[in-house]
N, C-alpha and C positions, 0 to 999 in steps of 0.2 A: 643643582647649585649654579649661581648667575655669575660666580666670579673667577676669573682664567689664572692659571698659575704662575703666569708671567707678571701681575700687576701687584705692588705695595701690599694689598691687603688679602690677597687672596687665601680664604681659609680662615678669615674675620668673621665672624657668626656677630649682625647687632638686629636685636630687637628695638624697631624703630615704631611708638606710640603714639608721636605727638602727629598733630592734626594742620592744616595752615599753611603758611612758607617756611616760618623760621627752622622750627627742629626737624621740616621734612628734607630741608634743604641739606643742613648739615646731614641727614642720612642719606642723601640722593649723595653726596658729595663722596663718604665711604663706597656706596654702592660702587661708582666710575672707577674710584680706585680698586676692583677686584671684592668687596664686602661681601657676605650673603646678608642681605636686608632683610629682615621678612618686617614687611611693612601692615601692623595691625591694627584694624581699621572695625568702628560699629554695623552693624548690618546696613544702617543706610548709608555710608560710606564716609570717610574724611570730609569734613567741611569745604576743606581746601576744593574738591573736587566741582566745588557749588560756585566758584567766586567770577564773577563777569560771564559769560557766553558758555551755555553747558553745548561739548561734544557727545553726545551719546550717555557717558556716565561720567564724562571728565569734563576740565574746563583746562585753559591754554596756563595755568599755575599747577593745577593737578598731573598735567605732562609735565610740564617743567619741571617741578622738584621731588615726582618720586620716580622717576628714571631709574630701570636698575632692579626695581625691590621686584621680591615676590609679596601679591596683596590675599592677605586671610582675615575675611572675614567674622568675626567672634564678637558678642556678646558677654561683656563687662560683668554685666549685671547677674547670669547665669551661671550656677555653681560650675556647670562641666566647661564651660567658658571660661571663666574666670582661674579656673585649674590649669586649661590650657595653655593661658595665657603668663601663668605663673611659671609652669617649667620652660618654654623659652626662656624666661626671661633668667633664670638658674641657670640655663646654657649657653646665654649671651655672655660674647665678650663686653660689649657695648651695648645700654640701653638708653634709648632718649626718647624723653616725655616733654609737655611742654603747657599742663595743666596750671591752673591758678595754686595754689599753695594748700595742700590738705588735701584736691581731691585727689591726687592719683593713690593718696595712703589711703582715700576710703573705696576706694578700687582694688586695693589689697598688690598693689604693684611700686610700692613707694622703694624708693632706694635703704632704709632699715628694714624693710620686708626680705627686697630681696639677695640683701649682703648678710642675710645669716645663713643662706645655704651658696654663695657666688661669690664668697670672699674678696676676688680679683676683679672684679664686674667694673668696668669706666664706667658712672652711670651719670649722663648729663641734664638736668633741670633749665629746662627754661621759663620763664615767668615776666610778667608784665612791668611790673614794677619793684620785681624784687622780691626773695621769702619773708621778708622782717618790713616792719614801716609802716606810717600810717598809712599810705595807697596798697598795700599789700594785698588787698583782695578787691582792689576795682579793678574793672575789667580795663584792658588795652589793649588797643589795633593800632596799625600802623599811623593811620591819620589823626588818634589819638596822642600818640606819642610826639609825632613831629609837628604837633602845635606845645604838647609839654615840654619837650628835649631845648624848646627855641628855634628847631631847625627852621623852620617858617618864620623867623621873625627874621632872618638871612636872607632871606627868597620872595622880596617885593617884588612887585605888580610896577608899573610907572606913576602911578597912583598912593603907592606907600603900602597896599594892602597885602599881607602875609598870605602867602600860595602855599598849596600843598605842592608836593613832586608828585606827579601820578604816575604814580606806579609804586610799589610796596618796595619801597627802599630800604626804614628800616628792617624790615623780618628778612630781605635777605641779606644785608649786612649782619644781623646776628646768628645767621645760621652762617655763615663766613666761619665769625669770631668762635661759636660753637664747634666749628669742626677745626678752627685753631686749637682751641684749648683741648680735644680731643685725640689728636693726632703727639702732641708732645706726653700727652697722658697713657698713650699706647706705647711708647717707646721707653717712659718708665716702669712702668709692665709689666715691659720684656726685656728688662732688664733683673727686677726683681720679681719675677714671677713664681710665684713657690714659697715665697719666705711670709707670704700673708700680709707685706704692703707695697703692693704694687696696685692696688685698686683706688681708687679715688670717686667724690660724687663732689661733681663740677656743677656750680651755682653758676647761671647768668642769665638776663632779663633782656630786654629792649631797651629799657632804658640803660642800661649799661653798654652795650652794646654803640646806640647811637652818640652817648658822651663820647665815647672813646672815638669813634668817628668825626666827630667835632672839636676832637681836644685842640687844635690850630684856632679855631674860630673861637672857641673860646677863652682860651690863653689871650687871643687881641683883644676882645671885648674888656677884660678884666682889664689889661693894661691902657685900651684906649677909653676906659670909664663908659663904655657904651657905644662909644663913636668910632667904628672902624671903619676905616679909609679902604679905600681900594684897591684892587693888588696893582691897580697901575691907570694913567690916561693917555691915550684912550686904548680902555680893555673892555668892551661891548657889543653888542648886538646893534646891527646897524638894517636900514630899510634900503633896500634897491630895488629898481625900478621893476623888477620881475619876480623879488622874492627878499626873504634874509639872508644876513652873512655874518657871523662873529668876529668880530677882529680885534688883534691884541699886538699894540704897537705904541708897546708900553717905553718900551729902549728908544734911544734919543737916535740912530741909525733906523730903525722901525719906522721913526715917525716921521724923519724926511721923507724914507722909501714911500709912505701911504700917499705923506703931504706931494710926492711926486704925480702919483698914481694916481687919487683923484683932481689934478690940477689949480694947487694949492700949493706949490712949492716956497712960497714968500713963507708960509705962516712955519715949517722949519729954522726959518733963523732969526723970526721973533724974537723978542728977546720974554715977551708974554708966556711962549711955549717951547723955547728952546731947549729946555733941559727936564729933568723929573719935577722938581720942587715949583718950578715955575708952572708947568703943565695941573700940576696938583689944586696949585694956589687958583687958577683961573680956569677953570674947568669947566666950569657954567657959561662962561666965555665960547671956548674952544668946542666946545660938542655941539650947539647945535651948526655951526659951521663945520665942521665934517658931515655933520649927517644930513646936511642940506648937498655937498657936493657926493655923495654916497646916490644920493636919491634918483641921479642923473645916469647912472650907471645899471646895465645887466649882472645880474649875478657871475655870467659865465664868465665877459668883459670883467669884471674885477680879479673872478681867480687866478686870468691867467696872467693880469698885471701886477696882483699880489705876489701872485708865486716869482715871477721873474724881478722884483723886488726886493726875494727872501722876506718879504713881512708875514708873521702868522695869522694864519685866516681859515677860515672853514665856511662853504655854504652850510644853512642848515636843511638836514634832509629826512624826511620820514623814513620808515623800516622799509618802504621796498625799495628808495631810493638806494637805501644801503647795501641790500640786497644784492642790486646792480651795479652797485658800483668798479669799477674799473679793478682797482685794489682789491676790495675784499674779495671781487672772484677770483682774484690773482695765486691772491693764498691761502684759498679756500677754507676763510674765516667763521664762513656758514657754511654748514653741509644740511642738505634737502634731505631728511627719513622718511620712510611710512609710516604711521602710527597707524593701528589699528583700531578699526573704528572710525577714522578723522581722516586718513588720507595722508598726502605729502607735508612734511611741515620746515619750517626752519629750524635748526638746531646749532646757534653759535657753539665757537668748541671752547672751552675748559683750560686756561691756563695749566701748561703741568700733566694734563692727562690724554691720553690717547685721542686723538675724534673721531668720533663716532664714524661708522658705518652702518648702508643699507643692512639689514639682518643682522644685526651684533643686539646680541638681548641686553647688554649695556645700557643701552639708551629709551630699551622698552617699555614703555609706562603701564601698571598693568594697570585691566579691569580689575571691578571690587571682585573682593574673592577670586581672582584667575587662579589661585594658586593656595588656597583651602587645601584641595584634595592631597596635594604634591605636599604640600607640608606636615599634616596629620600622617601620611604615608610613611615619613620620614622619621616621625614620632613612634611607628610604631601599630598606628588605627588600622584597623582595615576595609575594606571597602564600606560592608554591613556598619562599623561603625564608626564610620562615617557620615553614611547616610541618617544612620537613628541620632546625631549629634544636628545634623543639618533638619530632619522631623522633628527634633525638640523646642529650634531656635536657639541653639546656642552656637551655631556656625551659620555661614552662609557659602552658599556655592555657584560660582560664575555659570550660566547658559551662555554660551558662544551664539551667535545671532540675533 
């Protein structure tokens, strides 16, 4: 067992199915908290595992969101597999899948399958665009979505054209929300556990997910007919002479201190840009005049004229900038692990949850199958069959090396 008896969940048995970021996430998330995960996976392993730059059997998504679990490898499709796979899932407190709609019932693992012998089971469904609806069975990724959702139509280019966010924002916002909604469903539970309804099968999508996440941007959209204003002038991305810097010196005190800073103190008592409504109104005006005296200026030279201005700013910096940075070593907002297989890695910590350390099996991502044998053990197999499960193909068993 991976989880200590000190943390929230410890003594949490979930059977974690689904593939990807979003539902692995939410089960990496129980994992941290104390969970026993057992994360199960096809013989060639989670998809997830596959995505940008493969480590050995993993990719820097595949560490990232199954941290924690134990990985048993099992064939679906295989009767002694698929039995396998069945009684975890009878013994889970917590199951999460994260298939299109229909197939995990023709996997024989669907949540009316498995609440007629698990009564109390949380069992959480994730899905693309929802179980009902005409999109209900198109496929969705995250760059699919955040051209659907509109998130991209919020996030132009200087040119007017819709960007993606790189990096998979929605799937791990809905393994967020998924471990939101799973966490108040455990606590009703255990409350009513025993009485035959404390179980629940919690529905939620990506698209759901990311509304919810936009509900602000959207609310203005509706109310300004399309045309939302911006949270403030000047609140942007600005060029300096050796790199970017974001600045938001939206407040009418903000934007003398800037108008100080880069040498431009006349244009604070404007009467063009003296206040909000004015700055709003002439704004086409006033920007490219900031970003022409921005230009003149070091990034470094700004922050430290920013800062002792009180005006809000940020250089912008890459991941090892952040790394190094002064502060985050400070409060050791990243801790360096080993992973096995891959070597040292970064591991930001976890609002709310302990961070990690070197050798804490917490943070351990396994190999596919590392932990077949340990868990068929615990079922009851024994060694011999074990092995004739793994000579059948219906399991799979990690090699070390």
């Amino acid at each position: 067992m991976m989880s200590y008896e000190d943390l929230p969940y410890a003594g949490l048995k979930v059977l974690d199915i689904s593939q990807g970021v979003a539902g692995p996430h939410c089960g990496m998330l129980l994992a941290r908290h104390g969970a026993d995960v057992v994360k199960l996976e096809p013989l060639g392993g989670d998809w997830g595992r596959q995505l940008g730059a493969r480590y050995g059997d993993n990719s820097a998504y595949g560490i990232a969101f199954n941290r924690g679990k134990r990985s048993l490898a099992l064939d679906l499709k295989h009767p002694d597999g698929k039995a396998i796979a069945l009684r975890l899932a009878n013994e889970a407190d917590v199951v999460i899948e994260n298939n299109r709609p229909g197939v995990t019932a023709r996997l024989g693992l669907d949540y009316d399958t498995v609440v007629r012998e698990n009564r109390e089971v949380i069992y959480l469904s994730i899905t693309g665009f929802g179980q009902t609806g005409p999109n209900a069975n198109l496929p969705a990724t995250d760059s699919v979505m955040q051209a659907f959702s509109g998130l991209m139509s919020a996030n132009l280019d200087a040119d007017g054209l819709p960007q993606r966010i790189n990096l998979l924002a929605i799937d791990v916002v809905t393994g967020l929300y998924g471990f939101q909604a799973v966490a108040p469903a455990l606590y009703r539970r255990a409350t009513k556990f025993g009485s035959g309804g404390g179980g629940a099968h919690i529905k939620t999508s990506l698209m759901e997910a990311i509304g919810a996440f936009q509900s602000a941007k959207m609310i203005e959209f509706e109310l300004e007919k399309g045309e939302t204003a911006p949270l403030g002038v000047p609140v942007a991305m600005f060029e300096a002479k050796d790199g970017f810097i974001t600045i938001n010196a939206r407040r009418d005190s903000h934007f003398a201190g800037m108008c100080s800073v880069i040498g431009l103190p006349e244009l604070a008592d404007d009467p063009k840009y003296r206040d909000v409504p004015a700055r709003f109104a002439n704004a086409d005006e006033l920007m490219p005049l900031l970003r022409e005296a921005v230009k003149t200026r070091t990034v470094a030279d700004l922050s430290t004229a920013l800062s002792a201005a009180d005006v809000l700013f940020a250089p912008v910096q890459d991941y090892g900038d952040y790394f190094q940075n002064d502060h985050v070593r400070a409060v050791e907002a990243v801790r360096w692990i080993n992973q096995s297989g891959v070597g040292q890695i970064p591991m930001p910590i976890i609002p709310g949850i302990r961070p990690p350390s070197e050798g804490d099996p917490m943070v351990h991502a396994p190999h596919l199958g590392e932990h077949s044998r340990e868990i068929l053990s615990q079922l009851g197999q024994t060694d011999e069959d074990i092995n004739a499960l793994a000579a059948s193909g219906a399991i799979g068993l990690y090699a070390a090396g």
